[in-house]
Every structure is written in structure tokens, then in C-alpha cells.
N, C-alpha and C positions, 0 to 999 in steps of 0.2 A: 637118214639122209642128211647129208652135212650143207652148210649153206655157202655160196661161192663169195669171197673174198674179193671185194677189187682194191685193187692197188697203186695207188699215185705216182706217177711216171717219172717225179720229181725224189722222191723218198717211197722205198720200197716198207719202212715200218709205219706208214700212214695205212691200214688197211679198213675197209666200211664193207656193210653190204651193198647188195645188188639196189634195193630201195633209198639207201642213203645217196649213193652216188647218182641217182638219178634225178633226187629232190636238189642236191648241192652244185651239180653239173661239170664243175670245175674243184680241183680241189683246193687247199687251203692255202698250198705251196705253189700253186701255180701251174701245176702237174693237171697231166688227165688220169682217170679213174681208166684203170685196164683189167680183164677177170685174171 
């Protein structure tokens, strides 16, 4: 079972997981986290 990628709305090669983007909320660029 592979783990789901979310993706920064701002830059699609920012990619975290599911527990990261929840701990960070916003990402780093400004973007939101999307699966």
C-alpha cells in the first residue's frame, strides 16, 4: 500500500505526506497542501 502525496497548490514538486501537511497546515510557498 503506497502512501498518498499531498501537493502544494503553489509548486506541484513540493510534495509531504498526509501527517506532514497536517502538522505544517500551510505550506512553505504559500500554497495549500492537496492529495
Amino acid at each position: 500500500m503506497s502512501t498518498i502525496q499531498y501537493i502544494s497548490t503553489r509548486d506541484t514538486n513540493n510534495r509531504v505526506t498526509a501527517s506532514q501537511a497536517i502538522l505544517k497546515g500551510i505550506a512553505e510557498d504559500g500554497g495549500l497542501y492537496v492529495p
